[in-house]
Structure formats: C-alpha cells, structure tokens
C-alpha positions in Angstrom: 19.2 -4.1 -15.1 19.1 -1.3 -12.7 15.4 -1.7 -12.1 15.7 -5.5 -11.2 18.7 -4.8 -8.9 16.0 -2.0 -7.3 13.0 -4.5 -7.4 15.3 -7.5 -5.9 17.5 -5.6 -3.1 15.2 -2.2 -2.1 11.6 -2.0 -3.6 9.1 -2.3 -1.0 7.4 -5.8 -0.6 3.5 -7.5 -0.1 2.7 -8.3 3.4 3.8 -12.0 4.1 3.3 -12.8 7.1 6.5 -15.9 7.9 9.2 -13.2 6.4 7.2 -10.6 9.0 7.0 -12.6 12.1 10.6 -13.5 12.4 11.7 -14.2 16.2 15.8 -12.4 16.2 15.2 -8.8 15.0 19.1 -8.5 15.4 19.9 -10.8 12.5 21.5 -9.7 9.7 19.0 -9.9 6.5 20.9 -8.5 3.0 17.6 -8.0 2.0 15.8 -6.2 4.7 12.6 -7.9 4.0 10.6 -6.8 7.4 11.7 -3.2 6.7 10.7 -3.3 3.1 7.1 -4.9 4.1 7.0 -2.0 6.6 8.0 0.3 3.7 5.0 -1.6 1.5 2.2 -0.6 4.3 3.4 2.6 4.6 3.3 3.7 1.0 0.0 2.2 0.3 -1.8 3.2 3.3 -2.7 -0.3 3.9 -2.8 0.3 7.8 -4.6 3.6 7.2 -8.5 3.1 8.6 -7.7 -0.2 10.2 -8.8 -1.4 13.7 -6.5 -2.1 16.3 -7.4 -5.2 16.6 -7.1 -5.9 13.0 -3.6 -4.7 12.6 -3.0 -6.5 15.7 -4.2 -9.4 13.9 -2.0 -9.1 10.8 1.1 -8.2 12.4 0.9 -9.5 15.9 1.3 -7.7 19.3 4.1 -5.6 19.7 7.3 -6.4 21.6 7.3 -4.3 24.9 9.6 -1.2 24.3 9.9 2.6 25.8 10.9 4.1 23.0 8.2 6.2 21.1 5.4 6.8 23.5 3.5 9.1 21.0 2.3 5.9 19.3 -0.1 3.7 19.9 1.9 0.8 18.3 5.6 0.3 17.7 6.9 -2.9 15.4 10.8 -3.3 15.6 12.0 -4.1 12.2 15.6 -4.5 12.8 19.4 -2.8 12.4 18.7 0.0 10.1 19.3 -0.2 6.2 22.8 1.3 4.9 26.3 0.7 5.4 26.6 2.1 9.4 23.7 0.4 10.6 23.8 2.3 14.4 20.2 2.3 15.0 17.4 0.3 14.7 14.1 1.0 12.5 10.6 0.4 13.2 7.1 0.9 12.1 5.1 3.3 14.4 1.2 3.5 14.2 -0.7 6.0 15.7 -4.7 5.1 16.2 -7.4 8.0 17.4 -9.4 7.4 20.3 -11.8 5.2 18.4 -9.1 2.9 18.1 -8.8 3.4 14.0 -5.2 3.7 12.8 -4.7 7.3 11.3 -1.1 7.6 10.6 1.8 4.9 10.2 5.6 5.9 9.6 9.2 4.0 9.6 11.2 5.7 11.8 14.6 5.3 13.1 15.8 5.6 17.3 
C-alpha cells in the first residue's frame, strides 16, 4: 500500500508534454506533476548530452527570470513540494560551450 501511495503522490514521472507545458506555475497541483517530471529527467539523465535546441524543443523556451545566472536554462516548476511551500522550485540546465547539456538539477530560490 505504501508503494502505491509513493508511486501515485511522489515517484518521479515520464515526460508528457500537456501536464509539462502548463501556462499558471502558481496553481496549486496535489500532485506536483511538473516537479515530479523534472525529478524523472534528472534521475535518468535524460537531458544529459542533449542539444540546446533539442531540450528547447522538448520543453519549450524558458520564461524570462534573473534568478540563477550560472545556468544556461532555468524551467520554473512551481510552489515547492511540502507543507510550507515559501519558495518556488525549478529545473536548472547547464550546457558547455558546444551548446550540449552537461548537468541538470531541481533546485529551490
């Protein structure tokens, strides 16, 4: 029972793309399905070796923010996950100067 409550409410999530582009990052989702994508292409390195332009492709441009300027691209995800939710969350991907991504992280502001 435990592992279905884990699998339904927590457990990272494929990449699909109408649950990722959703327009109001402020929304309240119960089941943090943008963050748990995020938390999907982290883990399995999915982003790892991709273009630019083929993440850009999968997850669309980036909203315009100042926050994080050590990354190449920054994906808001939303209010972070727990029960004070202060801060938002969002996936950060760094590319080298061939444009290749070499490192992707959820971090918090």
């Amino acid at each position: 029972m435990v592992m279905i409550a884990y699998a339904v409410f927590f457990g990272p999530l494929p990449f699909i793309r109408s649950w990722w582009q959703v327009g109001d990052y402020s929304w309240y989702d119960p089941l943090h399905k943008r963050h748990r994508i995020a938390d999907s292409l982290v883990l399995t390195g999915w982003l790892v070796g991709k273009s630019r332009a083929e993440v850009l492709a999968a997850l669309g441009a980036p909203p315009e923010t100042d926050k994080f300027s050590d990354w190449s691209l920054v994906y808001v995800l939303g209010p972070e996950r727990g029960l004070l939710s202060i801060d938002y969350e969002w996936l950060a991907i760094r590319t080298d100067d061939a444009g290749s991504v070499t490192e992707a992280a959820v971090i918090r502001d």
